[in-house]
C-alpha positions in Angstrom: 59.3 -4.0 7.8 59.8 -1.5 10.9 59.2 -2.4 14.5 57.0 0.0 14.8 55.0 -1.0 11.7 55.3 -4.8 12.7 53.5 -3.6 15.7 50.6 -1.8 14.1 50.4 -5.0 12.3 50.0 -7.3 14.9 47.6 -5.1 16.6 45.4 -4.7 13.8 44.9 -8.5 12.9 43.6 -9.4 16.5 41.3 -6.5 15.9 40.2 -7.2 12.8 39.4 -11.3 13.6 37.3 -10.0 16.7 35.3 -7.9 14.2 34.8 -11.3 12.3 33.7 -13.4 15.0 31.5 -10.7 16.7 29.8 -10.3 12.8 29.3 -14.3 12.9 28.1 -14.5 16.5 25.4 -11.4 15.5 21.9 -12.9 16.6 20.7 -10.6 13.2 21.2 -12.6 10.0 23.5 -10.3 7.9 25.3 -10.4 4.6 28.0 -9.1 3.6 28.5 -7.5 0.1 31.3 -6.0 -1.9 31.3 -3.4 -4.6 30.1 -5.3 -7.3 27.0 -6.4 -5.2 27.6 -9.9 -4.8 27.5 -12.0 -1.0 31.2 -12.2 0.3 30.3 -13.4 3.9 27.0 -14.3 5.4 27.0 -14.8 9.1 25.6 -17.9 11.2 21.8 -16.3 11.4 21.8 -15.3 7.7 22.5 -19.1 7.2 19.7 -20.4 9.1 17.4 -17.7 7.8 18.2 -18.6 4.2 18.6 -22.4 5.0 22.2 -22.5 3.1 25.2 -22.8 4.2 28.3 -19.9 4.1 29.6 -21.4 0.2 26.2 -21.8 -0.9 25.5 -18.0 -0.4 28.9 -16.6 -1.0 28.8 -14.9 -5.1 25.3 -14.1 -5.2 23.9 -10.9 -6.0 22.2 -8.7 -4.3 19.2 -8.4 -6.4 18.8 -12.1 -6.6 17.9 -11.8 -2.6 15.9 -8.3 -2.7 14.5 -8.4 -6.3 11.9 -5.9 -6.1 14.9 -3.3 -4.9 16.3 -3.7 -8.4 18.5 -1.3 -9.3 17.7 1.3 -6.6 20.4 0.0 -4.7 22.7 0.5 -7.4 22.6 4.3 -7.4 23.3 5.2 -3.6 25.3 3.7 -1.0 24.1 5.5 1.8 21.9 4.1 4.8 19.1 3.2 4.1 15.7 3.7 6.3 14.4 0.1 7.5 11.6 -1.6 4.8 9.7 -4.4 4.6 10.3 -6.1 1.4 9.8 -9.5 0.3 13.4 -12.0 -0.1 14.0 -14.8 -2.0 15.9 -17.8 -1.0 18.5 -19.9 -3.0 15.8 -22.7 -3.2 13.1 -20.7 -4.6 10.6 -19.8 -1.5 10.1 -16.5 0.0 9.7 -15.1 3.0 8.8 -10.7 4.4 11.6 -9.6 6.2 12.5 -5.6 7.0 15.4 -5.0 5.8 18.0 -2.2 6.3 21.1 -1.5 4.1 24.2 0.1 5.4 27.6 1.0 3.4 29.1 2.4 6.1 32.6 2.9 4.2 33.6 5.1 0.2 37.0 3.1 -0.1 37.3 0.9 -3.1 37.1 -2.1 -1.2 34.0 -0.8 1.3 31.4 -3.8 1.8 27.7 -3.1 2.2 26.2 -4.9 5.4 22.6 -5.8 5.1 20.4 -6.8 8.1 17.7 -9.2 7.8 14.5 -9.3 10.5 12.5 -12.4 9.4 8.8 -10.3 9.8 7.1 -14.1 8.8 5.7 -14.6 12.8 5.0 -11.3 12.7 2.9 -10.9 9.5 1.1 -14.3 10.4 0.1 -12.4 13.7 -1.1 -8.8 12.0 -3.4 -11.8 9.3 -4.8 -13.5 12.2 -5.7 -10.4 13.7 -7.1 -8.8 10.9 -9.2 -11.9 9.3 -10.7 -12.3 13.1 -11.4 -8.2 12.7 -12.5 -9.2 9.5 -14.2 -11.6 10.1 -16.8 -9.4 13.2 -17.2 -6.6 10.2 -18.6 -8.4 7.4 -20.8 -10.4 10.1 -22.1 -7.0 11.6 -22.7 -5.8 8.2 -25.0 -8.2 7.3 -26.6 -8.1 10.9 -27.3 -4.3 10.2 -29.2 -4.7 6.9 -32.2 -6.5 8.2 -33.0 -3.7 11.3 -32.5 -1.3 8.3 -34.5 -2.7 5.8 -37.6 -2.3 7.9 -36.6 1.0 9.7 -36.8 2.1 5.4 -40.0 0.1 4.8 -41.4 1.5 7.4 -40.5 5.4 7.2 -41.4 4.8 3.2 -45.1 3.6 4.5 -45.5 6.6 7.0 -44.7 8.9 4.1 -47.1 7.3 1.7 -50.2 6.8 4.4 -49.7 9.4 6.5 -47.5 12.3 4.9 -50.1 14.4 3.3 -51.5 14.7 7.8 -48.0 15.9 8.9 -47.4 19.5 9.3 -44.3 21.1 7.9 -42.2 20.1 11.0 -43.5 16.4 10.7 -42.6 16.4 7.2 -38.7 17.8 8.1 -38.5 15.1 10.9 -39.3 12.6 8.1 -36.5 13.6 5.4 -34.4 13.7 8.1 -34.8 9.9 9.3 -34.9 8.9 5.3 -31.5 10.6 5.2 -30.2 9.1 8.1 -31.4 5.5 6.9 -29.5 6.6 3.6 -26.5 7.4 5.1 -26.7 4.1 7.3 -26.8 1.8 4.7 -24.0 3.6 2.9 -21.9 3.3 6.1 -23.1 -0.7 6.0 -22.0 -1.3 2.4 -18.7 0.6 2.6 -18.3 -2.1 5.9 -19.0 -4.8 3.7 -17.0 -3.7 0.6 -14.0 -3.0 3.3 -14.7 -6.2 4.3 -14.6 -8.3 0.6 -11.6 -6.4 0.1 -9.9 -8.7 2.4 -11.8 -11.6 2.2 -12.4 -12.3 -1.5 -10.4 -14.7 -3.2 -7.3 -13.4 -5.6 -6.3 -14.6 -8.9 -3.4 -12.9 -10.1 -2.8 -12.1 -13.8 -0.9 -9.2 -15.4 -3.3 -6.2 -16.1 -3.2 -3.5 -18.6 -3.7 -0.8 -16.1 -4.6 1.6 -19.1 -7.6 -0.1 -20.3 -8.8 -0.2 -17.1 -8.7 3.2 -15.9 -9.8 4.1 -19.2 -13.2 1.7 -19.1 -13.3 3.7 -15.1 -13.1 7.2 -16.7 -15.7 6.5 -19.3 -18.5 4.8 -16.8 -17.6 8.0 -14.9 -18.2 10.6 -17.5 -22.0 8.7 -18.3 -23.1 8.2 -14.5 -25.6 10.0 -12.2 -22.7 12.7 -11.8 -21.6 13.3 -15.5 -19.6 16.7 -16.2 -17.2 18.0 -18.1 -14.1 16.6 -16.3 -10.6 16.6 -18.8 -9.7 12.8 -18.0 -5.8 11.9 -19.1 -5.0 7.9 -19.3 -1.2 7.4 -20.2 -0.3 4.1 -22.7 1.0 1.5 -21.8 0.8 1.0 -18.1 0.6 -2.5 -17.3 0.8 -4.1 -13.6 0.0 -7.4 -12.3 -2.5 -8.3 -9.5 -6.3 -9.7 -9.5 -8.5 -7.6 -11.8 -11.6 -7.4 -9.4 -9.8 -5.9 -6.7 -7.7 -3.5 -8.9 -10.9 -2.3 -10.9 -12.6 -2.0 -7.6 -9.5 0.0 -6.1 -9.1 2.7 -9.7 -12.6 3.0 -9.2 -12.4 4.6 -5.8 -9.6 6.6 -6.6 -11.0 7.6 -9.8 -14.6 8.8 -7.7 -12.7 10.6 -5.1 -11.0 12.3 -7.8 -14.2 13.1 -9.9 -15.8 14.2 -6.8 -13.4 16.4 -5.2 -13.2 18.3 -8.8 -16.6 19.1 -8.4 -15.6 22.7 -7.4 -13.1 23.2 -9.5 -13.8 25.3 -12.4 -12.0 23.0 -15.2 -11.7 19.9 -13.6 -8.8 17.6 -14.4 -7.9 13.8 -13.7 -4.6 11.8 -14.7 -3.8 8.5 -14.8 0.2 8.0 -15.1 3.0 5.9 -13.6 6.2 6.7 -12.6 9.6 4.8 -11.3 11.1 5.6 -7.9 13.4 4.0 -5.9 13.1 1.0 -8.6 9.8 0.3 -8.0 6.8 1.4 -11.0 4.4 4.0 -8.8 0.7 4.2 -10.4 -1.1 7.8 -9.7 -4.5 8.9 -9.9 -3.9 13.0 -9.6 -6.3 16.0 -10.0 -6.4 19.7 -9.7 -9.7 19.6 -7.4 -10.0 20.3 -3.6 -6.8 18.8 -2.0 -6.2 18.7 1.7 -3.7 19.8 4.6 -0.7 17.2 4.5 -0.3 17.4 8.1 -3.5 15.2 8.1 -2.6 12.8 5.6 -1.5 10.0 8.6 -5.5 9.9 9.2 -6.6 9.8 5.5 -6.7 5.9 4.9 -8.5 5.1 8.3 -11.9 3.8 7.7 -14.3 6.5 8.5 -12.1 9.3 8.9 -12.6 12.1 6.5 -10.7 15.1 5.5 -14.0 17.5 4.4 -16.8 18.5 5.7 -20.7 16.0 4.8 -21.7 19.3 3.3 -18.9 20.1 1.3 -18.1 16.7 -0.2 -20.2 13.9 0.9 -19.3 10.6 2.0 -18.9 7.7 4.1 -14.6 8.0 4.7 -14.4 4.1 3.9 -13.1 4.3 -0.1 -9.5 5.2 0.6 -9.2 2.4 3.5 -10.5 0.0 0.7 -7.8 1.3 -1.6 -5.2 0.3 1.3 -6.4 -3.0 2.2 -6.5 -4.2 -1.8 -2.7 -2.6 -2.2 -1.3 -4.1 0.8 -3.2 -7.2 0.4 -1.1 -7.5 -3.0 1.8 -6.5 -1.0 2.5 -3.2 -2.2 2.1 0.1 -0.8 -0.2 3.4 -1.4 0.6 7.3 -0.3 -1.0 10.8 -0.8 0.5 13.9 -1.8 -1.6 17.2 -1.8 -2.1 20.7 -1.1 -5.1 22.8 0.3 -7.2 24.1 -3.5 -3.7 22.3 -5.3 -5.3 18.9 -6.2 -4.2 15.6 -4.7 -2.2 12.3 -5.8 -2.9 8.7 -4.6 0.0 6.7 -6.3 0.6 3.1 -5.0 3.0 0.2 -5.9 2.3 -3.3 -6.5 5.3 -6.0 -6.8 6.1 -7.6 -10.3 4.9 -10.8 -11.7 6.1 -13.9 -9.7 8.2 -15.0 -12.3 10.3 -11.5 -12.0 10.6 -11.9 -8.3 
């Protein structure tokens, strides 16, 4: 060996053992893998976090720690934007952490680092908050019905004793409280379904997601607003999650899709799945109204709509509904759409606990 290599040599280890005790000492629990995806160092945090110690991690694979990745991970090694996913420990619990993956290095022997942000305080916080908010709707709701009732009671009884007195402007001043009694209550049920949405109970069992949306499209095509809508269920899509809530959720996006095909002159609805970034997608799409993407951040707030009462009427509570059953199941729901181009609501859910 030459001096001068000798010397390169001996600078290089020093450097290389500070990068090893600066990646131990890292307060963010991180792992360490190689190319064939399996744990070759785990520093001090990571240990704690996954309640192991280095030897007990070290061999693992990467999926057995982000299974709902899958093979995503698999088919880039590039940075990855930070997620929120769900991780499994060596001794079977779980825990939501967000998670970045970086492979900073295309050498042969280039690790993958991935950082770990335990999000458990933090999603405890976000449920507290939200049962407490929660908790204020649904009792609102069910304050509202009673003053409502009898504002309806008694606007029916002024019609029926006293309508045929009422001049023409009387009369308008009427139908316009009846539909602003209407559109109250509708407003106080879509609180109150936004609220069970939350609140009800879950009981999770795999789903054939077909028969479903299939039993959604046919109640559809024999309601109050039956047309001649071309309704397209693909075989075979299964899922897992609590019926109720999933029914309740297809049904939504199945009525906003029905509805905002009113205007179109063939009207077309499909139900279909579709795998991206390892993770099964389920769509509801149609060819009717659409709407302006740069709006799409507003579209699952409660109360918020995208159209016009007149055009497409509505209470701008059925998407938020959608969200809060999704994310409840811990998955995750989007919108992609064009102005007079139709519109697609696809969402995620996560497998079957015995595949996590």
């Amino acid at each position: 060996m030459t001096h001068l290599a000798a010397e390169n040599l001996a600078d290089a280890t020093p450097a290389t053992e500070r990068c090893d005790v600066l990646f131990m000492a890292h307060p963010v629990p991180s792992l360490l893998f190689d190319r064939s995806y399996l744990v070759t160092a785990a520093n001090a945090a990571a240990r704690k976090l996954f309640r192991c110690d280095a030897t007990s991690l070290e061999g693992f694979d990467m999926v057995t720690f982000f299974p709902e990745l899958g093979s995503s991970l698999r088919a880039t090694r590039q940075v990855t934007s930070m997620r929120n996913v769900a991780v499994h420990r060596p001794d079977g619990s779980n825990f939501v952490a967000r998670l970045q993956i970086v492979a900073p290095g295309e050498g042969a022997d280039a690790p993958m680092l991935a950082a770990i942000e335990d999000m458990t305080e933090h999603e405890q916080e976000i449920s507290a908050a939200n049962k407490e908010f929660e908790s204020f709707t649904s009792a609102a709701g069910h304050d509202l019905r009673g003053p409502l009732r009898i504002l309806k009671g008694f606007t029916e009884a002024l019609d029926d004793e006293c309508g045929a007195a009422l001049n023409d402007e009387g009369k308008t001043f009427l139908k316009e409280i009846v539909k602003a009694a209407d559109r109250m209550e509708g407003l106080v049920d879509g609180l109150l379904a936004l609220s069970r949405a939350t609140r009800v109970e879950m009981a999770s069992e795999k789903l054939d997601l077909t028969t479903l949306a299939e039993i959604v499209t046919y109640d559809l095509r024999h309601g109050k607003t039956a047309r001649e809508v071309e309704c397209i269920v693909d075989a075979g899509i299964n899922g897992w999650g609590d019926v109720r809530l999933i029914t309740s959720a297809l049904r939504i996006l199945f009525g906003n899709a029905w509805k905002y095909t009113s205007r179109t002159k063939q009207g077309a609805i499909r139900f279909h799945s579709e795998v991206r970034d390892g993770r099964t997608w389920y769509c509801v799409s149609d060819n009717g109204a659409g709407f302006d993407m740069t709006q799409a951040g507003r579209l699952f707030q409660p109360f918020i709509r995208l159209h016009r009462q007149d055009e497409f009427p509505g209470y701008g509570i059925g998407l938020a509904t959608v969200q809060r059953i999704v994310k409840r199941h811990g998955g995750e729901i989007e919108a992609e759409s064009a102005v007079n181009e139709g519109t697609t609501i696809r969402f995620w859910l996560p497998p079957r606990p015995a595949d996590r």
